[in-house]
C-alpha positions in Angstrom: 26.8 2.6 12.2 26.9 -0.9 11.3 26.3 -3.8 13.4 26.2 -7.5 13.1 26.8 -8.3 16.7 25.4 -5.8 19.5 21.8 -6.0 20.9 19.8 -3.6 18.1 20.9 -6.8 15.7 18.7 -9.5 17.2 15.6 -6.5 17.2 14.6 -7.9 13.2 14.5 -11.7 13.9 12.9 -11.1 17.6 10.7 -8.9 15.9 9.6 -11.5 12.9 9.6 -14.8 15.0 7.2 -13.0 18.4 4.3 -13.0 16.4 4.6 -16.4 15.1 5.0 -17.5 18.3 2.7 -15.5 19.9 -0.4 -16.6 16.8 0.8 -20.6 17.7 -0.1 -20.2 21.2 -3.5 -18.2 20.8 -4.4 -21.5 18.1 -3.2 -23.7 20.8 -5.3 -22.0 23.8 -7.2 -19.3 22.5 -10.6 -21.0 22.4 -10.2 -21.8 26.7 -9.2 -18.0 27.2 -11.8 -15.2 27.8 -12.5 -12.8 24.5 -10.7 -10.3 26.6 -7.8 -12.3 27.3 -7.4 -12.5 23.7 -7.6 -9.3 22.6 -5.4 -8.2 25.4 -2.8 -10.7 24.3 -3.2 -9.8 20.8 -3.0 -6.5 21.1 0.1 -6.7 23.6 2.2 -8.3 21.5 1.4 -5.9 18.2 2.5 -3.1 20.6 5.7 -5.0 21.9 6.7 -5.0 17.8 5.9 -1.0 17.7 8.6 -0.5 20.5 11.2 -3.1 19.2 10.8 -1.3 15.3 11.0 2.3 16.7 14.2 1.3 17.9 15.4 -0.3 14.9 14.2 2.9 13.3 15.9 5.2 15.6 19.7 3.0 15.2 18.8 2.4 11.4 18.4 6.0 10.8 22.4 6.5 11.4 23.6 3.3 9.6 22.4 -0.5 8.3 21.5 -2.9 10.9 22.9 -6.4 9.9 21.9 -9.6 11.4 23.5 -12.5 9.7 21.0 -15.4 11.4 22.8 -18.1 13.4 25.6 -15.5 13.6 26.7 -17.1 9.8 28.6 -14.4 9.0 30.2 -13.7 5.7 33.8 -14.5 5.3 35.9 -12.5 2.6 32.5 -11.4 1.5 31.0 -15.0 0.7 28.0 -16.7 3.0 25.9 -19.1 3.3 23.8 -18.1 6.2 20.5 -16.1 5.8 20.8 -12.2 6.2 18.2 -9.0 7.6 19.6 -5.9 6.6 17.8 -2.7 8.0 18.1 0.8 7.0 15.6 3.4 8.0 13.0 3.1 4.5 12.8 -1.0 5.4 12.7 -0.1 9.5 10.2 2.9 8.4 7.7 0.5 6.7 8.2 -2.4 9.1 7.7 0.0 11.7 4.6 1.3 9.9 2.6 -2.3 9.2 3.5 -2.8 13.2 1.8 0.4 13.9 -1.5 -0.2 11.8 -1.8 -3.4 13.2 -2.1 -2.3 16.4 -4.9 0.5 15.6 -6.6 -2.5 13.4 -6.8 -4.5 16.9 -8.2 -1.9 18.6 -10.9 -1.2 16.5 -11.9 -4.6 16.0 -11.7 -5.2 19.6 -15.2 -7.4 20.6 -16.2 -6.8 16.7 -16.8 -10.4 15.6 -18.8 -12.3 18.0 -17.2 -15.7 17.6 -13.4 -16.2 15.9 -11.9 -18.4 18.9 -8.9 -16.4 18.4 -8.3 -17.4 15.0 -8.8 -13.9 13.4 -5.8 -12.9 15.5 -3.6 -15.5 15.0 -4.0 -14.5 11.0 -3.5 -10.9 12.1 0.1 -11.6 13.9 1.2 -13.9 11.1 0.1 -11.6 8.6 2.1 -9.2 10.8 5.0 -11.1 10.9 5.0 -11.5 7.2 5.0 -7.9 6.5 8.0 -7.3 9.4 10.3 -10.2 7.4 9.3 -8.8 3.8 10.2 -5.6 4.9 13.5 -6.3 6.6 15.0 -9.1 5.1 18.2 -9.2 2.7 17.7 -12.3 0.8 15.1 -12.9 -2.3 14.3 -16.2 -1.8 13.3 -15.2 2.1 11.5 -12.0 0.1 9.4 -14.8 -1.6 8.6 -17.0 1.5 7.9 -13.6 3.6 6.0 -12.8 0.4 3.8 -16.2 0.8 3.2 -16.2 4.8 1.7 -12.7 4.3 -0.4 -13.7 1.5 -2.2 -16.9 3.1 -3.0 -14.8 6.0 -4.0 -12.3 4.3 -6.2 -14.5 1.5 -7.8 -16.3 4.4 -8.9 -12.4 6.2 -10.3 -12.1 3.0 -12.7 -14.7 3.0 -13.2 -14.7 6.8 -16.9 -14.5 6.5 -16.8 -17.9 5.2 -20.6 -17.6 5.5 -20.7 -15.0 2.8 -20.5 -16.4 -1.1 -19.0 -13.1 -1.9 -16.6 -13.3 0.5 -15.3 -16.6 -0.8 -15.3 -15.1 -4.0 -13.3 -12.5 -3.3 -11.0 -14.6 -1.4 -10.4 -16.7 -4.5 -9.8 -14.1 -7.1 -7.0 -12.5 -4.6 -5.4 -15.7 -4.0 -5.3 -17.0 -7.4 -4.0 -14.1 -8.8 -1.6 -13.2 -6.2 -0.3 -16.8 -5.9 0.0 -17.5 -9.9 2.1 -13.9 -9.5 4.2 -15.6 -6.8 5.1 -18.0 -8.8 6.4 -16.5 -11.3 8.3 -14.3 -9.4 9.6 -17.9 -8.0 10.8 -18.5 -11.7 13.1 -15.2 -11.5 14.3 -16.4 -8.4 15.6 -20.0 -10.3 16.9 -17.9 -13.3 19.1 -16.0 -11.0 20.2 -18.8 -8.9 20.8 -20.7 -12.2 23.5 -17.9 -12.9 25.0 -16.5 -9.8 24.5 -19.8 -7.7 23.4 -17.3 -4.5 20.4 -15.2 -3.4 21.1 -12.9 -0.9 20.2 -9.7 -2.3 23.7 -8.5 -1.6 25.3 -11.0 -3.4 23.1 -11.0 -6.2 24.1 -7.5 -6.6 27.8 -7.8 -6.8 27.8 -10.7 -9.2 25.7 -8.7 -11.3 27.0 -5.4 -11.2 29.4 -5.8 -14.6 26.5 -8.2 -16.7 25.4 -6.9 -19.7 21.6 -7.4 -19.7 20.7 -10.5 -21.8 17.8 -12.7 -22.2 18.2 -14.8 -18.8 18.8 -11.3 -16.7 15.4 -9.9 -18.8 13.3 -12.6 -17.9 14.7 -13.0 -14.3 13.9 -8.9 -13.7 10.0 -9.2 -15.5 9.5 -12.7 -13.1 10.1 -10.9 -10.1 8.6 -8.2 -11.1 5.6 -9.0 -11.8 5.2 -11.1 -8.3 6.0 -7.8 -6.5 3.7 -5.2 -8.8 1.0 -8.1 -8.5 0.9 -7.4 -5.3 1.2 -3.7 -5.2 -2.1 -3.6 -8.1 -0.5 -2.2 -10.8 -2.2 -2.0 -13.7 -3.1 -4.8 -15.4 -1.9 -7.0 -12.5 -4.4 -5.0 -10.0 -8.3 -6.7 -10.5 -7.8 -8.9 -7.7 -7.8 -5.3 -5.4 -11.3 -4.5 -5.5 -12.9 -7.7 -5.0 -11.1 -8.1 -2.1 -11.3 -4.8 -0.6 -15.0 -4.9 -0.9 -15.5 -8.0 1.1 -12.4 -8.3 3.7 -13.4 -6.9 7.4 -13.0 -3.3 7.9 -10.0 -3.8 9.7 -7.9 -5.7 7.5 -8.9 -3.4 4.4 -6.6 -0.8 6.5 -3.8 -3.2 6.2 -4.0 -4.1 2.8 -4.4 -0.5 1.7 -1.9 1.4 4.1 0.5 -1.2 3.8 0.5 -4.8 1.9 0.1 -2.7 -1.5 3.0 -0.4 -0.6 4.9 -3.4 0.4 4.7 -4.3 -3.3 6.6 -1.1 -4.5 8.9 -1.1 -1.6 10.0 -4.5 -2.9 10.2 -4.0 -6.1 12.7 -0.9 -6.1 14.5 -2.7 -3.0 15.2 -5.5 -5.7 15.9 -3.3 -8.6 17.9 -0.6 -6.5 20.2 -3.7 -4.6 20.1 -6.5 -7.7 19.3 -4.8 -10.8 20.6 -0.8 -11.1 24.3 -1.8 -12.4 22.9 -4.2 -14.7 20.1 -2.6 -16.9 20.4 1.6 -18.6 18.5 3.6 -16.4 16.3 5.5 -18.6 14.9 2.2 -19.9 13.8 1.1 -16.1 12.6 4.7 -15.6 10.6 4.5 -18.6 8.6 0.9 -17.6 7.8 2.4 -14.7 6.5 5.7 -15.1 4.6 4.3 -18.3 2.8 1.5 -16.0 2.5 4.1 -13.3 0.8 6.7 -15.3 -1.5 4.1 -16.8 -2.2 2.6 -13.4 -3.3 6.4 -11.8 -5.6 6.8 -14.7 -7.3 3.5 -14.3 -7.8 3.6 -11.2 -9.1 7.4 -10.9 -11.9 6.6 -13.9 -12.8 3.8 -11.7 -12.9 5.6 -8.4 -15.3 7.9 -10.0 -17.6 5.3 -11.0 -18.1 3.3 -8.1 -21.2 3.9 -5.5 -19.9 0.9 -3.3 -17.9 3.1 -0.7 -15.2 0.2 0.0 -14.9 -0.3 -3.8 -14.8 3.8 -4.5 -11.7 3.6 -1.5 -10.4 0.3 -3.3 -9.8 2.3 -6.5 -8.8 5.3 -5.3 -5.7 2.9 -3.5 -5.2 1.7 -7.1 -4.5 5.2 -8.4 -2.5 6.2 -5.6 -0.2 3.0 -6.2 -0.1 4.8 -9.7 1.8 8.1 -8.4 3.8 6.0 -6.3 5.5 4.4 -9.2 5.9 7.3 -10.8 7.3 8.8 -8.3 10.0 6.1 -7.6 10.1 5.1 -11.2 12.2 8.4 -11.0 14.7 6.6 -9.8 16.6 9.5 -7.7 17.0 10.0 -4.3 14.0 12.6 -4.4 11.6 10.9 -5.8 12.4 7.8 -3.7 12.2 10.1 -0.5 8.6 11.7 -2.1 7.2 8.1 -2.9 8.0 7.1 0.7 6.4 10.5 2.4 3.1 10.3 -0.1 2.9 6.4 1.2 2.9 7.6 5.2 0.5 9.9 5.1 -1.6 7.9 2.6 -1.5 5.6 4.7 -2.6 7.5 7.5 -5.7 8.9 5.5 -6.7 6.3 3.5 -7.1 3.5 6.7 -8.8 6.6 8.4 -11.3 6.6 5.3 -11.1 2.9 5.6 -12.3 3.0 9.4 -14.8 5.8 8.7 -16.5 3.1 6.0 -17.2 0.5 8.7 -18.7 2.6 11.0 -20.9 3.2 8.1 -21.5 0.1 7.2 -22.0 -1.0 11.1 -24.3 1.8 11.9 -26.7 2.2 8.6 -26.5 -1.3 7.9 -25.1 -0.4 3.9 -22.3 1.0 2.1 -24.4 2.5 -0.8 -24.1 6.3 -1.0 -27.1 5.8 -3.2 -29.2 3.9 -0.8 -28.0 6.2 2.0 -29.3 9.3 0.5 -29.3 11.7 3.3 -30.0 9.1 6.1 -26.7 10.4 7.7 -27.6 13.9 8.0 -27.3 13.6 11.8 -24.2 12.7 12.6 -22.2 15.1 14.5 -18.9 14.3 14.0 -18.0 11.3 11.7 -19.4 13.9 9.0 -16.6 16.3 9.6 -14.0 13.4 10.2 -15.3 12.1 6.2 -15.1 15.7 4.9 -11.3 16.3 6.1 -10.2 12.8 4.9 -11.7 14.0 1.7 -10.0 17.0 1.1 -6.4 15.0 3.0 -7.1 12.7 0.4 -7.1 15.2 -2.6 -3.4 16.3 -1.2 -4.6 19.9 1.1 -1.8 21.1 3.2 -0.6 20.5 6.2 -1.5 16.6 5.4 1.3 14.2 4.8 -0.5 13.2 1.5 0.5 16.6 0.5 3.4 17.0 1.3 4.0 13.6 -0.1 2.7 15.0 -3.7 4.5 17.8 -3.4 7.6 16.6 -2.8 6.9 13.7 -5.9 5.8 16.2 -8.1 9.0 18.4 -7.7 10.9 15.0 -8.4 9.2 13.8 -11.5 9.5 17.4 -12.7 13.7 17.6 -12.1 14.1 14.7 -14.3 12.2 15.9 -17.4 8.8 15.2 -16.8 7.0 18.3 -17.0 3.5 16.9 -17.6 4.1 15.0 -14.0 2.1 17.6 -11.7 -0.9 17.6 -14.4 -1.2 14.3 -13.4 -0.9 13.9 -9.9 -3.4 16.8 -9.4 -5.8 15.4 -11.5 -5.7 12.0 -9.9 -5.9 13.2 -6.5 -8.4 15.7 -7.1 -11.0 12.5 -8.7 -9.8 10.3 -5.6 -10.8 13.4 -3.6 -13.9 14.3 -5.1 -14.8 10.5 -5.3 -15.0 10.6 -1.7 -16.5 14.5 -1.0 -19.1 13.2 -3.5 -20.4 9.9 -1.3 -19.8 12.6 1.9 -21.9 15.4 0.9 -24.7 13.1 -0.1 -25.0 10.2 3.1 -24.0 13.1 5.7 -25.3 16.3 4.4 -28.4 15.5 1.8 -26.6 17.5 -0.4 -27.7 17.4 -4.5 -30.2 14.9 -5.9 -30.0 11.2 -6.4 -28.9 10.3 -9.3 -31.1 9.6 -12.5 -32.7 6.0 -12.4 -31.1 5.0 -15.8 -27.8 6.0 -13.7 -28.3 4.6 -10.4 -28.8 1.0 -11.0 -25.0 1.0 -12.7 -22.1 -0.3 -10.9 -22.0 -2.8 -7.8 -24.3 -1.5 -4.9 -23.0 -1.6 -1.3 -26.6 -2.6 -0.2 -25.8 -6.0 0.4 -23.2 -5.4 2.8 -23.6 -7.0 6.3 -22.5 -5.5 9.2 -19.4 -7.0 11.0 -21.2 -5.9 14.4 -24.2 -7.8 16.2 -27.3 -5.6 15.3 -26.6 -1.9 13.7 -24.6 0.2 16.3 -26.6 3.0 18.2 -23.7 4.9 18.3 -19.6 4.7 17.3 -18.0 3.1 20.1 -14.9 4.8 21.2 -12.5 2.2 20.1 -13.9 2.3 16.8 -13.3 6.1 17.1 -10.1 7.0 18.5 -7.9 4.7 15.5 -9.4 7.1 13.5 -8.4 10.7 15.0 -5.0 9.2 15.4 -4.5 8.0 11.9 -5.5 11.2 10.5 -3.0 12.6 13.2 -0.4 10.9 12.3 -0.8 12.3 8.4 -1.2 15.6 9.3 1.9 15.5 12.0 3.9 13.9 9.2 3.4 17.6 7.6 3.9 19.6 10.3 7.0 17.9 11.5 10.2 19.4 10.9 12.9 18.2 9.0 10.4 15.5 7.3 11.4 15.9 4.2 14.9 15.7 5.1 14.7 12.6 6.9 13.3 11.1 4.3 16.0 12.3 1.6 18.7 11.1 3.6 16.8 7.7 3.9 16.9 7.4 0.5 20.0 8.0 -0.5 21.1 5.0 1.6 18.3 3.1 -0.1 19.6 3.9 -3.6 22.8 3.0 -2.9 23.8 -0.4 -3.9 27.3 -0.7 -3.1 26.9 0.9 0.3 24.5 -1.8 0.6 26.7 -4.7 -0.3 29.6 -3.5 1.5 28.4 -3.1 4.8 25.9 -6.3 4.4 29.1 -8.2 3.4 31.8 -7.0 5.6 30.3 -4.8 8.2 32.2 -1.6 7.4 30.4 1.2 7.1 30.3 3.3 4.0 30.4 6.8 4.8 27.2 8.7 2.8 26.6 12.2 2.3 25.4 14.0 5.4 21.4 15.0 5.7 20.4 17.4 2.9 18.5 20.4 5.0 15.6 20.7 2.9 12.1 22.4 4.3 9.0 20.7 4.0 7.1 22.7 1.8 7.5 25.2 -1.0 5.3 27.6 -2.4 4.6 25.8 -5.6 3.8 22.5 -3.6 1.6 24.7 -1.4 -0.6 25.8 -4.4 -0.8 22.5 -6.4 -1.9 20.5 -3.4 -4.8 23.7 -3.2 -5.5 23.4 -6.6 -6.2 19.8 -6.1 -8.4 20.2 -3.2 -10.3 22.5 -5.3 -10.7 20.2 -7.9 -12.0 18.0 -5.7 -14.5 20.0 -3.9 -15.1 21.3 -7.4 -16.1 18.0 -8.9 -17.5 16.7 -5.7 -20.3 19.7 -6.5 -20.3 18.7 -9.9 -21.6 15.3 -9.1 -23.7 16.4 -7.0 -25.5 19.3 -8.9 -24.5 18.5 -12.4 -27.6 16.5 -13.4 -29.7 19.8 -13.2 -27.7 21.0 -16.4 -28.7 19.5 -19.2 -26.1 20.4 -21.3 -24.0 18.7 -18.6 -26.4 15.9 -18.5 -25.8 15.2 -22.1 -22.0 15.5 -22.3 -21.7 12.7 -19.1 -24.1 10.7 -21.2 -21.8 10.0 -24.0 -19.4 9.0 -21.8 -21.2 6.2 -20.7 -20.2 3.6 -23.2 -16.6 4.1 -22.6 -17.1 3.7 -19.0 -19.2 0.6 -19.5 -16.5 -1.0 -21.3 -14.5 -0.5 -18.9 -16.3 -1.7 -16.1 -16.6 -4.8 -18.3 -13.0 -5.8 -18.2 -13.8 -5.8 -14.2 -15.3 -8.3 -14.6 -15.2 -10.4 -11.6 -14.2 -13.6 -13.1 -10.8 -15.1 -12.0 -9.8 -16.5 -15.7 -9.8 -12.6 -17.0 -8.0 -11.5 -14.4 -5.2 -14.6 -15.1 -5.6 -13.3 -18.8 -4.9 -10.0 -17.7 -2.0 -11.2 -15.9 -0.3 -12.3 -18.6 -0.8 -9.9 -20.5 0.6 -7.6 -18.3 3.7 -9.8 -18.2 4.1 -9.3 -21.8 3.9 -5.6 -21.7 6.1 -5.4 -18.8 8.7 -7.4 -20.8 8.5 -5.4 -24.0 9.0 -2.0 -21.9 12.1 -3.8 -20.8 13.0 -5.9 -23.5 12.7 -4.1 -26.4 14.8 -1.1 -26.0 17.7 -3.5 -25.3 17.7 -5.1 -28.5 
């Protein structure tokens, strides 16, 4: 079904402008109104947008949703109005960033002690940002969607304007991501400059019979790289870590769960809608799968390395952005359908893992798993909670993070590469063990500190504040229940039926360019191939997603019991150097990360580029 006209069509511009106005008035008043009030109000309108999107889901699940704004509709296929176009992957994200936001506000309810409401407001508009990214049909609105999430989400960043850090932080993210926006800006001009419209519709048809010369090369690397800046991919991603390590606990789960993925949702929304007819397939494929890859890898090593907890999740978000780009640098249906389950239930585990670190932080006053050596050990249940999102993390069935791999790994395989499960059971496996590791030595005591020529390297977590008044006796329950439902909601994406299906069916229509066009443009729908009835899990994703569990508990152990082996000793030893150097080029300093930037502008380009000429 298709509508431009009928009630479901003014759900995405309801749903973008509520909190806007909704953050004004909180500005205008919040300071007179009681904390309560606030986070009442806050929290209200967050869950008003869950309903709205699960029933833009539920309509977009049998057909596009089409809202030409101002009721501009297209005549004979031309328009100049402004266009949302919803089909159930753009719904299914908005949808998700609604319902994150709404577990962020309850955790955080009464966490900072004075914000005058502005820490909502920023929360709503950097809602509302994420909603119109997510929905909209038109690149130009992509970018200025693009920059209202961004400033909310540089100035959470540095909300502890007290800490230098956190200012620090704050900067690197916003220069980088800014100098990325920009010249995904410059893409936007080149196309302009040759089509004369940006509606991503549009764009597409006028394209569809170029031949891809230099302006269409640079306009596809400008964009881009603005969008893959934003998702971290390597060497665009520095900015990540910094500001994972210093943004409030709450906001970390939006940034990891869904402002990265929001970075590779746009960029195959643009390729899929602007770019598929114009540039050879295999070429595309290969750019992405090669920054992928080298993105998983980067980010594993440097999960590994890291003893500050929120740094360790950081990285391990970084890899995982890694096998999402290979798994929809496949470009087919399958592995758009497997990138799209493995972001859900990452999502799900990661913000968990996310949560879990600030009740860390808030209750041991650190988030060193050095300095908190076994002064965790009685806990009662956030150990347990820590040990399952480990092992969800590393990919065990029944999680959604599992069936997510699976389901990518099957698709990287079908198109030729067979080296593709090696890969995503050894990255998930380090994420994994990354985080048993910390787990086994805060909550259990388990192995022996590590050697003192060992322990002073990498950034310490010591210096952490806590976002609560005074070190927290005990979790409070609304710090707890985001967490058993986030780690619900991965393992129910596992267990429910016909998940996998859905998800195949919604990407189909999200591969499908001209079904796009046409029913943006005229509002006749394109009939698509029915639901492929596929079950969730196979046997040889059931033992892969094992084997990486193993792996992880495996080098979890390893870590923790390793040093007693000399032999062992020595061989990590010699591996130091390499490590170092590579912790150097995190350097912390905003003019490498620009550097870096570029550079990875340049490689981008050549991936693209080259094989044309």
């Amino acid at each position: 079904m298709v509508t431009f006209d009928d009630g479901v069509a003014l759900v995405p511009p309801i749903a973008i402008a509520v909190p806007i106005v909704v953050a004004c008035v909180l500005l205008a008043v919040g300071r007179r109104l009681p904390r309560m009030v606030v986070d009442a109000t806050a929290f209200a309108c967050a869950a008003g947008e869950v309903g709205m999107l699960a029933v833009l889901l539920e309509r977009a699940a049998h057909g596009r949703v089409v809202t030409w704004s101002g009721h501009w509709n297209p005549k004979n296929g031309y328009s100049v109005g402004i266009v949302l176009v919803s089909d159930a992957l753009g719904a299914g994200i908005a949808l998700l960033a609604a319902a994150l936001v709404v577990l962020a506000l309850v955790y955080s309810w009464r966490y900072f002690d004075d914000v005058d409401a502005h820490y909502h407001c920023l929360v709503l508009l950097f809602l509302a940002g994420m909603v119109g990214f997510a929905l909209t049909g038109d690149l130009f609105d992509m970018f200025v969607f693009f920059e209202l999430m961004g400033a909310a989400a540089y100035a959470l960043t540095g909300f502890k304007i007290e800490d230098r850090t956190a200012v620090q932080g704050a900067l690197n993210f916003g220069v980088v991501n800014s100098l990325g926006a920009y010249i995904a800006l410059m893409g936007v001009g080149l196309l302009y400059a040759r089509v004369g419209n940006l509606t991503l519709p549009q764009l597409g048809e006028a394209l569809a019979h170029h031949k891809p010369d230099a302006l269409l090369v640079a306009a596809f690397v400008a964009v881009m790289t603005g969008l893959l800046v934003k998702a971290a991919m390597t060497p665009f991603h520095f900015w990540l870590a910094d500001a994972h390590a210093v943004a409030p606990t709450p906001i970390c789960v939006l940034f990891s769960g869904v402002m990265v993925p929001l970075g590779i949702y746009g960029a195959f929304r643009v390729y899929w809608v602007v770019f598929s007819r114009v540039f050879p397939v295999g070429d595309i494929r290969r750019a992405f799968v090669v920054m992928g890859v080298m993105t998983a890898l980067v980010g594993a090593v440097m999960c590994l390395a890291q003893r500050h907890f929120k740094r360790l999740l950081a990285y391990s978000t970084i890899a995982h952005v890694g096998l999402f780009l290979v798994a929809a640098g496949c470009l087919s249906d399958s592995g758009t359908a497997g990138a799209a389950l493995y972001i859900a239930g990452h999502a799900g585990v990661k913000c968990a893992l996310f949560l879990l670190a600030g009740t860390m932080l808030n209750r041991y006053g650190s988030v060193d798993e050095i300095d908190l050596f076994g002064r965790a050990v009685d806990a009662k249940i956030m150990r347990w909670l820590f040990l399952v999102s480990g092992l969800a993390l590393a990919g065990i069935p029944p999680f959604g993070t599992g069936l997510g791999k699976a389901v990518s790994e099957e698709a990287a395989s079908h198109v030729g590469y067979v080296w593709a499960p090696v890969l995503f059971v050894a990255v998930s496996a380090a994420t994994g063990a990354a985080v048993l590791r910390a787990t086994g030595r805060v909550y259990f005591g388990l192995g022996e500190p590590p050697p003192e020529r060992l322990s002073h390297r990498g950034t310490s977590g010591s210096e952490e504040e806590p976002e609560v008044k005074g070190l927290l006796g005990r979790v409070r329950l609304t710090m707890l229940v985001p967490i058993l439902v986030l780690l619900g909601g991965s393992l129910a994406l596992g267990l429910l039926p016909g998940a996998h299906a859905a998800a195949e069916h919604a990407a189909s229509a999200f591969t499908d360019p001209s079904a796009y066009a046409k029913e943006a443009l005229t509002g006749r729908e394109v009939v698509g191939t029915p639901p492929v009835h596929v079950g969730n899990w196979t046997m040889a994703g059931v033992l892969l997603d094992l084997l990486s569990a193993g792996l992880a508990v495996g080098g979890a152990a390893l870590a923790l019991y390793g040093a007693r082996v000399a032999r062992l000793t020595r061989i990590a030893g010699r591996g130091l150097p390499a490590l170092q150097g590579l912790r150097r080029v995190h350097s912390g300093l905003v003019t490498d990360y620009v550097a870096w930037l570029m550079t990875g502008v340049v490689v981008l380009g050549g991936l693209v580029g080259l094989p044309l000429r």
